[in-house]
DRENDO-1510 file (C-alpha; in Angstrom, 1 decimal, always signed):
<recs>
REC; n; res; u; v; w
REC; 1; UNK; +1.5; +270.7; +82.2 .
REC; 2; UNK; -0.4; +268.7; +79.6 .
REC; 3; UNK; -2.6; +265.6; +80.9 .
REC; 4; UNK; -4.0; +262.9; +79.1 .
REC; 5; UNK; -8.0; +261.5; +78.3 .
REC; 6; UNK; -8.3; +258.5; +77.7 .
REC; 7; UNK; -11.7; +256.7; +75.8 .
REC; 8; UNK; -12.0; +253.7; +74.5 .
REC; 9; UNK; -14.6; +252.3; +72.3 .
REC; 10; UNK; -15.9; +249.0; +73.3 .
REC; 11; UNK; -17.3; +246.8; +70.2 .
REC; 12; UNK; -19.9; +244.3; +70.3 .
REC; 13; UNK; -20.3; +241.5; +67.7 .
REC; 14; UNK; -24.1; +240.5; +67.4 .
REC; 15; UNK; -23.8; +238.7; +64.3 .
REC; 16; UNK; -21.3; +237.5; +62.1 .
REC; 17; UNK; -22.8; +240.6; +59.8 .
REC; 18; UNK; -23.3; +243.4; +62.1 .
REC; 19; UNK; -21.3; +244.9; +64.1 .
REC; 20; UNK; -22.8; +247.9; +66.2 .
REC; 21; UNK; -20.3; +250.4; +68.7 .
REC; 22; UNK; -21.2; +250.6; +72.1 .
REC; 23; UNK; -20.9; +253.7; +74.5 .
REC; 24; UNK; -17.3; +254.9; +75.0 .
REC; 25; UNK; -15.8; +253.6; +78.3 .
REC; 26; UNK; -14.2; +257.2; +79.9 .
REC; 27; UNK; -11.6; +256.8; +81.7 .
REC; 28; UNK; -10.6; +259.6; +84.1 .
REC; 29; UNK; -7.9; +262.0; +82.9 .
REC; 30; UNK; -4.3; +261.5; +84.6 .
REC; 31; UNK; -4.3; +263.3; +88.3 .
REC; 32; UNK; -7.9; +263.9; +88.0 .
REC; 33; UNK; -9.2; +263.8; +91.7 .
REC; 34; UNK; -12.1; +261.8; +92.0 .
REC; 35; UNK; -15.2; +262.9; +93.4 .
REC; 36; UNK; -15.1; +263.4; +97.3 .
REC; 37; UNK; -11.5; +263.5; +97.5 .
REC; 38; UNK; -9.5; +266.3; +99.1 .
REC; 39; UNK; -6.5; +267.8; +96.3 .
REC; 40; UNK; -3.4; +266.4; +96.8 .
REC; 41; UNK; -0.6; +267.9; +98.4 .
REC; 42; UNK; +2.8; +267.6; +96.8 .
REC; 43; UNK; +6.0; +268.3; +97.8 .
REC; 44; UNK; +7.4; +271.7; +96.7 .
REC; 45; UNK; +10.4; +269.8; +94.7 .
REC; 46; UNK; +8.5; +267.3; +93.6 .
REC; 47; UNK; +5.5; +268.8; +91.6 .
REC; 48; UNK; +3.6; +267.1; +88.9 .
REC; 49; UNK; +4.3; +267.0; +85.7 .
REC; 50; UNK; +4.3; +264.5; +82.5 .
REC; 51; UNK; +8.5; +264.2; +82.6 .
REC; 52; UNK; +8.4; +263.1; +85.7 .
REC; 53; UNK; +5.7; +260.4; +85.8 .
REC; 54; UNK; +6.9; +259.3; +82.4 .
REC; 55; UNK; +10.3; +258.3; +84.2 .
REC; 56; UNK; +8.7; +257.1; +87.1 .
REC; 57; UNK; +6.5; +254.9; +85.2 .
REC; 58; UNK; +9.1; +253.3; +83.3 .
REC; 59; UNK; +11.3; +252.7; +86.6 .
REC; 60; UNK; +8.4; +251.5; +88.8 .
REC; 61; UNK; +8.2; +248.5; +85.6 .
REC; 62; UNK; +11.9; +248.0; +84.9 .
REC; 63; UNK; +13.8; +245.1; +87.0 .
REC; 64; UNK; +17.3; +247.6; +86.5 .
REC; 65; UNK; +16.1; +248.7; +89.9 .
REC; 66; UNK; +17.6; +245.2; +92.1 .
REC; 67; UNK; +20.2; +243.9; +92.3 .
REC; 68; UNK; +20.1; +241.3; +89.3 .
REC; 69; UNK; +17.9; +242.7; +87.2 .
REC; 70; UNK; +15.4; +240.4; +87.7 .
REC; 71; UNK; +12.3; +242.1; +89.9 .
REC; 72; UNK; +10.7; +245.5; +89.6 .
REC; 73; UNK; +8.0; +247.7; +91.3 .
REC; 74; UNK; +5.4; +245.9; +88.9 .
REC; 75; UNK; +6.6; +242.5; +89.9 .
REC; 76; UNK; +4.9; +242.9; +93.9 .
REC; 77; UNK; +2.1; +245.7; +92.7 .
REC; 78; UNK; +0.7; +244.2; +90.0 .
REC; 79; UNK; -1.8; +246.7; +87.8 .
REC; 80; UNK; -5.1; +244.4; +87.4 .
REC; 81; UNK; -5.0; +243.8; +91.0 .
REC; 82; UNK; -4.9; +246.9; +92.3 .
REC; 83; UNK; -1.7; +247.2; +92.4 .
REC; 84; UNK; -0.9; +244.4; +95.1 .
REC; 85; UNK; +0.0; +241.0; +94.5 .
REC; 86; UNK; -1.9; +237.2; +95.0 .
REC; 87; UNK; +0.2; +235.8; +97.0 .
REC; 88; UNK; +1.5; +235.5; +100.6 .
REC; 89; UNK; +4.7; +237.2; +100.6 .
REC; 90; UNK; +6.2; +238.4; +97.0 .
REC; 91; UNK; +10.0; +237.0; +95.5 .
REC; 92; UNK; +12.6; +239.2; +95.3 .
REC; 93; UNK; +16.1; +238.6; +94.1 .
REC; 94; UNK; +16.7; +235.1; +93.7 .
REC; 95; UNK; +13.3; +234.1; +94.9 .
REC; 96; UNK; +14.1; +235.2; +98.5 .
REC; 97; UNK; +10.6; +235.5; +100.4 .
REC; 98; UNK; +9.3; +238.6; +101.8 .
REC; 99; UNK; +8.2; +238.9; +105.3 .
REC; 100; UNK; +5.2; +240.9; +104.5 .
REC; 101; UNK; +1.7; +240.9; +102.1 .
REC; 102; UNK; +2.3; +243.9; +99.7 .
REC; 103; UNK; -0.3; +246.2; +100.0 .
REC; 104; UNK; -2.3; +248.2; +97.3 .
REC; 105; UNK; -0.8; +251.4; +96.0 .
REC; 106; UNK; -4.2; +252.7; +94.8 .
REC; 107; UNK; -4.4; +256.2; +96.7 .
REC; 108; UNK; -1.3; +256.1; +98.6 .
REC; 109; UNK; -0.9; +260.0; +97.8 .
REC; 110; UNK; -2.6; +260.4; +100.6 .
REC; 111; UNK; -1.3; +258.0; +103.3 .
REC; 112; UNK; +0.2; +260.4; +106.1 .
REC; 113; UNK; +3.4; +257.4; +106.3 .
REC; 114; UNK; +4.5; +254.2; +104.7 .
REC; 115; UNK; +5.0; +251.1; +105.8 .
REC; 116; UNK; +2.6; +248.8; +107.7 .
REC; 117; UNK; +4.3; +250.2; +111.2 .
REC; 118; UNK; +4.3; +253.8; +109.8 .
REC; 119; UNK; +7.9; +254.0; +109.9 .
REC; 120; UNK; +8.6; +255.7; +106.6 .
REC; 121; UNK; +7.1; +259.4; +106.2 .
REC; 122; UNK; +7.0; +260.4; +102.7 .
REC; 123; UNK; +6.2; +258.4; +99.6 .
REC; 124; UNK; +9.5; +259.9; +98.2 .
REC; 125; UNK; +11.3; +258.1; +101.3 .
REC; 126; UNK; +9.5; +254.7; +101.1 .
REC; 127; UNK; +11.6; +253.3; +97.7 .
REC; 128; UNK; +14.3; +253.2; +99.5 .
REC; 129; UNK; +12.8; +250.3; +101.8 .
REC; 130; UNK; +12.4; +247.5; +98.8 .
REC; 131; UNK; +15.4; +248.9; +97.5 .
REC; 132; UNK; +17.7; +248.2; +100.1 .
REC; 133; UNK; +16.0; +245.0; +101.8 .
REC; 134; UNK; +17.7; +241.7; +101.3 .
REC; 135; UNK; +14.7; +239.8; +100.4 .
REC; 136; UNK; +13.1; +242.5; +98.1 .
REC; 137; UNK; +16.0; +244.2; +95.4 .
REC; 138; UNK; +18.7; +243.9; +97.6 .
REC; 139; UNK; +21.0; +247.2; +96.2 .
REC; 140; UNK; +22.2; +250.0; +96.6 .
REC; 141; UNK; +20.3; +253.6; +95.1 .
REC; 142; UNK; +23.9; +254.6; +94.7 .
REC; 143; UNK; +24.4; +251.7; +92.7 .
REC; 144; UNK; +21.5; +252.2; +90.7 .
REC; 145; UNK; +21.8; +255.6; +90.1 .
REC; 146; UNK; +25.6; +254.6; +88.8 .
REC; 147; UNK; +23.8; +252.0; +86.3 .
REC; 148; UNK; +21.1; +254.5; +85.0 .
REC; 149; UNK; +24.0; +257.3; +84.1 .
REC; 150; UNK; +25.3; +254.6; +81.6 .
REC; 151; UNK; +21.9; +253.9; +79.8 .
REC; 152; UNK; +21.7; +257.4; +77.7 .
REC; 153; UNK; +17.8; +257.1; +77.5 .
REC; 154; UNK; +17.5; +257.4; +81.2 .
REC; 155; UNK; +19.9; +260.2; +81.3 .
REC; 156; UNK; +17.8; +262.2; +78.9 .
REC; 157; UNK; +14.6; +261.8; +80.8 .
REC; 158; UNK; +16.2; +262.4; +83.8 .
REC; 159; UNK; +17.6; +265.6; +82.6 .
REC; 160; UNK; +13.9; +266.5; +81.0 .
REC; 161; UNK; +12.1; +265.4; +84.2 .
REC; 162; UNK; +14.3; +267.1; +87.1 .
REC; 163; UNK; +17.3; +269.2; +84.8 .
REC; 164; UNK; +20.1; +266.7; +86.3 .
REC; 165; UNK; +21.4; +263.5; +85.8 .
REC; 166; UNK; +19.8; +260.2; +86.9 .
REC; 167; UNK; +20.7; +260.3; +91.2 .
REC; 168; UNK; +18.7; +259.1; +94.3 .
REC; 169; UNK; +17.2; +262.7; +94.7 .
REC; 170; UNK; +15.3; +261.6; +91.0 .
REC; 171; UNK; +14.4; +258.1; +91.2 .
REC; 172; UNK; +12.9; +258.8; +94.6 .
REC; 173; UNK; +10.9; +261.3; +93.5 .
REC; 174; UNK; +10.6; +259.9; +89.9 .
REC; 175; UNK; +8.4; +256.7; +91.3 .
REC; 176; UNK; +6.5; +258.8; +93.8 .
REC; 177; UNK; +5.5; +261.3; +90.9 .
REC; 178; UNK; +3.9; +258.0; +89.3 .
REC; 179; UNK; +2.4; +256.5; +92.2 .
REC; 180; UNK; +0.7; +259.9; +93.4 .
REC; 181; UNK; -1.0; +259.5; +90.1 .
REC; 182; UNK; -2.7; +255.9; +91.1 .
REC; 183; UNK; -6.1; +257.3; +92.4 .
REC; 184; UNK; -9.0; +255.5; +92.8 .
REC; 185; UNK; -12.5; +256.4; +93.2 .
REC; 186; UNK; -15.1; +255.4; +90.3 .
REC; 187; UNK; -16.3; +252.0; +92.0 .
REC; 188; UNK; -19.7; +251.2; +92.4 .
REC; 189; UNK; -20.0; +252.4; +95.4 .
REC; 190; UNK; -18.6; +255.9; +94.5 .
REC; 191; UNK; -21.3; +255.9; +91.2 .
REC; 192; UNK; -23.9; +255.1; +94.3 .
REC; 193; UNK; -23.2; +258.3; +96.8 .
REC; 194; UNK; -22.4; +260.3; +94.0 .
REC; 195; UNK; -25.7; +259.8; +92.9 .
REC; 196; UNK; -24.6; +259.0; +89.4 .
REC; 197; UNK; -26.7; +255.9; +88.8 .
REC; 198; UNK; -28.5; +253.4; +91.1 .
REC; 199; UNK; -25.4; +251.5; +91.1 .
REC; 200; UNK; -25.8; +249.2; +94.2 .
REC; 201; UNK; -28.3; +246.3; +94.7 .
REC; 202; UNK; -30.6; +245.8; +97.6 .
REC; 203; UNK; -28.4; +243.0; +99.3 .
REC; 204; UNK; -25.1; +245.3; +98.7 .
REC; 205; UNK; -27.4; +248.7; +100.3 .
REC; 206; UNK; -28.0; +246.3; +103.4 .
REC; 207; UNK; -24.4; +245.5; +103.9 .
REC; 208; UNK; -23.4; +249.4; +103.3 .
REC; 209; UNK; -26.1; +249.8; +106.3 .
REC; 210; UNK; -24.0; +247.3; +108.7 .
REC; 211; UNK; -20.7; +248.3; +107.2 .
REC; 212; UNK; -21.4; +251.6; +108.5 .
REC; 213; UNK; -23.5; +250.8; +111.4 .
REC; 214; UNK; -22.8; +250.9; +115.4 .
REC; 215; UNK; -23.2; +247.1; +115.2 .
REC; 216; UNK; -20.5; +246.5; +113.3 .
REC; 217; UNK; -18.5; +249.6; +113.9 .
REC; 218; UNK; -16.2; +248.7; +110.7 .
REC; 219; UNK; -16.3; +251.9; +109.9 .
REC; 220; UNK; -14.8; +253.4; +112.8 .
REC; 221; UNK; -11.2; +251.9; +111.1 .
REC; 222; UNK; -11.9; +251.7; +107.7 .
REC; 223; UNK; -13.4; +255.5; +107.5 .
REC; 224; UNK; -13.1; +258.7; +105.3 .
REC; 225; UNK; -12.9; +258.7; +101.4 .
REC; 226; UNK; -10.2; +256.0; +101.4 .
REC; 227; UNK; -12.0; +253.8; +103.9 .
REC; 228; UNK; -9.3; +253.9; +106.1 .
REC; 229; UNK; -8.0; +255.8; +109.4 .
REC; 230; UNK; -4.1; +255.5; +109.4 .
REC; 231; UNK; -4.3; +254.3; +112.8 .
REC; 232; UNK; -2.6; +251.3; +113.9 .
REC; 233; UNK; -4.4; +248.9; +115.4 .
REC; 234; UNK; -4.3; +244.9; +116.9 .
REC; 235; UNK; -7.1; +243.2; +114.9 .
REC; 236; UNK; -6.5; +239.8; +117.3 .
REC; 237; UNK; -5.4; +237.7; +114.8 .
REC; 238; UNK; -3.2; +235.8; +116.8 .
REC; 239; UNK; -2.8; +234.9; +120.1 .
REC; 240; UNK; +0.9; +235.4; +119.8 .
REC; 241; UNK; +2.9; +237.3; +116.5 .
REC; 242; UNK; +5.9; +236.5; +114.5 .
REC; 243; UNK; +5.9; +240.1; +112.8 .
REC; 244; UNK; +6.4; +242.4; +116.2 .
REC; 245; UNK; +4.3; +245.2; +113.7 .
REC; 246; UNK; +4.9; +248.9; +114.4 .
REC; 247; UNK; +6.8; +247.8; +117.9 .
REC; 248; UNK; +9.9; +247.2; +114.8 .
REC; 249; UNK; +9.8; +251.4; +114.3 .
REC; 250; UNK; +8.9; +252.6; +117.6 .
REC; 251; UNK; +10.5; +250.3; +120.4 .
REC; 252; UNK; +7.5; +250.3; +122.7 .
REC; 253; UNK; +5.8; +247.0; +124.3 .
REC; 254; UNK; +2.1; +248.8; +123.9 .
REC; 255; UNK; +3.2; +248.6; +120.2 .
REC; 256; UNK; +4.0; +245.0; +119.3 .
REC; 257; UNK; +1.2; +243.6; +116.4 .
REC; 258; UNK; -0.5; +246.6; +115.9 .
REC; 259; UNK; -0.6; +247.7; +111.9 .
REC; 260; UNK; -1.5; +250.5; +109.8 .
REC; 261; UNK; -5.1; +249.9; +108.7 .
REC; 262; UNK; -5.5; +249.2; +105.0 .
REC; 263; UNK; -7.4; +250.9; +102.4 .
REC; 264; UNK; -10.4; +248.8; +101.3 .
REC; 265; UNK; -10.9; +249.9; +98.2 .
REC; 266; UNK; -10.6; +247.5; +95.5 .
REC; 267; UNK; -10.2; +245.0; +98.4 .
REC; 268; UNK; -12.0; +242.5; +96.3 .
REC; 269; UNK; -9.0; +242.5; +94.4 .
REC; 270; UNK; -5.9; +242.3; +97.2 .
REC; 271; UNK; -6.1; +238.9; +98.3 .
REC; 272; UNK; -4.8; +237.3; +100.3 .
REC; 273; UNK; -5.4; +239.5; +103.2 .
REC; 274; UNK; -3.8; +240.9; +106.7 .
REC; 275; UNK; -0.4; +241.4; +107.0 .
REC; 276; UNK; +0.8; +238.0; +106.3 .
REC; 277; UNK; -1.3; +237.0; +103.7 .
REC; 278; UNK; -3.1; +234.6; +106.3 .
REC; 279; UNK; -6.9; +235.4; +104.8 .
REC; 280; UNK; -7.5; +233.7; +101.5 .
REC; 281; UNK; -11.2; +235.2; +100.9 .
REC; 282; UNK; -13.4; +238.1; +102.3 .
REC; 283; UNK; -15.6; +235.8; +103.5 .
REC; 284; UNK; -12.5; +234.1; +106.0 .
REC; 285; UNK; -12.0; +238.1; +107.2 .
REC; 286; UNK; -16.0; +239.3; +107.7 .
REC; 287; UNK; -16.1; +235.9; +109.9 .
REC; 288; UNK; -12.6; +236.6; +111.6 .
REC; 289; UNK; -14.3; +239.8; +112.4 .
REC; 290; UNK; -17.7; +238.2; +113.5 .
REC; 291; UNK; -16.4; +235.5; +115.8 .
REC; 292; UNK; -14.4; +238.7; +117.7 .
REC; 293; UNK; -10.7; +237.7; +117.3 .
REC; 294; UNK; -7.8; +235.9; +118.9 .
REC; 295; UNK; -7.2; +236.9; +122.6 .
REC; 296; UNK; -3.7; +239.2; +122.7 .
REC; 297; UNK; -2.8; +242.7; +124.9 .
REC; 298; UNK; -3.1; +245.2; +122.5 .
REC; 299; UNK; -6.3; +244.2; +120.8 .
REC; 300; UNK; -8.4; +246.9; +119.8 .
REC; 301; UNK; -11.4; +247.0; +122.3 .
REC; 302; UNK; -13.4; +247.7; +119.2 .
REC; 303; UNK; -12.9; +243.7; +118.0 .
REC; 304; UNK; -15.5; +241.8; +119.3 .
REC; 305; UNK; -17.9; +239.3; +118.2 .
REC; 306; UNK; -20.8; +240.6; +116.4 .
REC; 307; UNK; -23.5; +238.5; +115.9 .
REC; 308; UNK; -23.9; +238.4; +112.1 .
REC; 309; UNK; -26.5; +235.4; +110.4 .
REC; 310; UNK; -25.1; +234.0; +107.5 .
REC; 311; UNK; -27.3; +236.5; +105.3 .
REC; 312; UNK; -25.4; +239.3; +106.7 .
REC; 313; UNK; -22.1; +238.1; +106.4 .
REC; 314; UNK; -22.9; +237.1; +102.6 .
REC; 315; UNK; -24.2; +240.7; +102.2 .
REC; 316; UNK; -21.3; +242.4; +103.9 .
REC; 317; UNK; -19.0; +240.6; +101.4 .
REC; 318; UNK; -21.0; +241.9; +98.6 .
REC; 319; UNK; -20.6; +245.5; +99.7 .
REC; 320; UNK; -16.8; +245.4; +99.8 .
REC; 321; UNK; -16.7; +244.4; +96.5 .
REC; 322; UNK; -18.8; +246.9; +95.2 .
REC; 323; UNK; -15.8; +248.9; +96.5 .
REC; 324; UNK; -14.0; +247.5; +93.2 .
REC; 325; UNK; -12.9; +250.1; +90.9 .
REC; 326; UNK; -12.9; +248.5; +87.1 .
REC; 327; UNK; -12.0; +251.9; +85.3 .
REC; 328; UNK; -8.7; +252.4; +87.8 .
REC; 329; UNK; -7.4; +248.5; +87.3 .
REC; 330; UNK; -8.0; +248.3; +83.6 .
REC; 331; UNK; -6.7; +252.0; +82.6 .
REC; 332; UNK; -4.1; +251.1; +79.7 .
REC; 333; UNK; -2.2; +254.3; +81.3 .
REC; 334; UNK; -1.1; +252.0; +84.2 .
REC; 335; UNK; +0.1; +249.2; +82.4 .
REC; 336; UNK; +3.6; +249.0; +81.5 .
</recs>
């Protein structure tokens, strides 16, 4: 296995005479786990290596995977934004509209399922969901395996990559490789606990402290490494749904509107917010939050209002964007 460094040398013009280097910006080497994180586990069939992340990368960014031609991967999960997108619901083939916000992709190797109801279990499983759905590429991975045997440049990177021909069994594990490799953990915030530099101001400390206070309680959902718990939860957004939320995979009442819990890393960057794209800013979700939520059945007990001055709120916000990660969103490997 061969992996890549990348640095890049930043220059500064401070005259029209001189020009002086800066420090080298590092970026982290492909599949390096950042500090803090646990390894990753992959699949015994669908191990890491260059091959395969090389021909997932250039199928996550190529429209041959819909139906037309005309939408990829890249086109919802957009690099410089963490890999989401900035608006509501994302086009697919012919402009149809999604039903859903597309989420971030930065460290989805280590999300137990897929989905926001949790109904797909494996990264390799969940291409097949924008794949197949109407509004998103609207095909067939049948098809598209068909179309990818008649470009010879995919067959040979196929054939380097997994020693067969382009088939469902590669693409799906093709675009996982690559998205296994989207980790993200050099914000601000990481420099800060790492204790690699007083990275943090005072007013961003103070809203770490109610972030992870008993006040606030965010962190009871938005916990661990990847500020996030898996759970599914009813954040009482609404007193009554359109999207039914996980009750869509599992059939139970006691399910209806409750969604997986996002990451919130680089959540600076993921607007709009909630499932449906309702949330325009952070401030709009810290005073959602404050104000305690919409009255529904399955709301989380732990939504309730909190109390915050306008000081707080203003400082909460400025934690979560210290939760930006400027090495992972600008790292030329992730760009098409």
């Amino acid at each position: 296995m061969r992996w890549i460094s990348l640095i890049i040398g930043i220059s500064l013009f401070v005259s029209c005479e001189k020009v002086e280097q800066a420090d080298p910006v590092l970026m982290p080497d492909l599949m390096e786990i950042p500090l803090g994180f646990p390894e990753i586990d992959f699949p015994e069939d669908n191990a890491f290596s260059m091959e395969r992340w090389e021909l997932g990368k250039r199928l996550f960014f190529d429209p041959v995977m819909s139906l037309d031609s005309s939408v990829s991967c890249a086109s919802c999960h957009l690099p410089e934004l963490a890999f989401s997108d900035k608006v509501d619901f994302s086009p697919g083939v012919d402009g149809r509209q999604g039903v859903r916000n597309a989420p971030t992709l930065a460290n989805v190797a280590y999300h137990p399922y897929f989905t926001r109801e949790g109904g797909v279990p494996t990264l390799e499983m969940q291409v097949l969901v924008p794949i197949q759905e109407h509004v998103e590429f609207d095909f067939n991975i049948v098809l598209l395996a068909e179309r990818l045997q008649e470009d010879p440049s995919y067959v040979e990177m196929s054939y380097l990559a997994y020693e067969q021909q382009p088939n469902p069994f590669v693409i799906t594990r093709a675009i996982a490789n690559f998205e296994r490799s989207l980790l993200s953990g050099a914000s601000r915030y990481d420099q800060f606990i790492n204790l690699e530099k007083p990275a943090l101001s005072e007013a961003e400390i103070r809203g770490m402290d109610l972030f992870f206070s008993n006040r606030t309680n965010c962190s009871s959902c938005h916990s661990g490494f990847n500020f996030s718990s898996y759970a599914f939860e009813n954040n009482g957004m609404y007193e009554k749904y359109l999207d039914p939320g996980r009750l869509r995979f599992t059939g139970e009442e006691n399910d209806r509107a409750l969604f997986k819990i996002p990451t919130l890393r680089n959540v600076e960057l993921t607007a709009p917010y909630m499932h449906d794209g309702s949330m325009k800013t952070l401030e709009q979700v810290v005073d959602h939050y404050n104000a305690g939520g919409e009255i529904h059945p399955n709301k989380s007990p732990k939504i309730r209002p909190l109390g915050l001055t306008q000081t707080e709120k203003s400082e909460l916000v400025q934690f979560l964007k210290s939760l930006t990660d400027e090495t992972f969103v600008n790292n030329p490997l992730f760009k098409k």
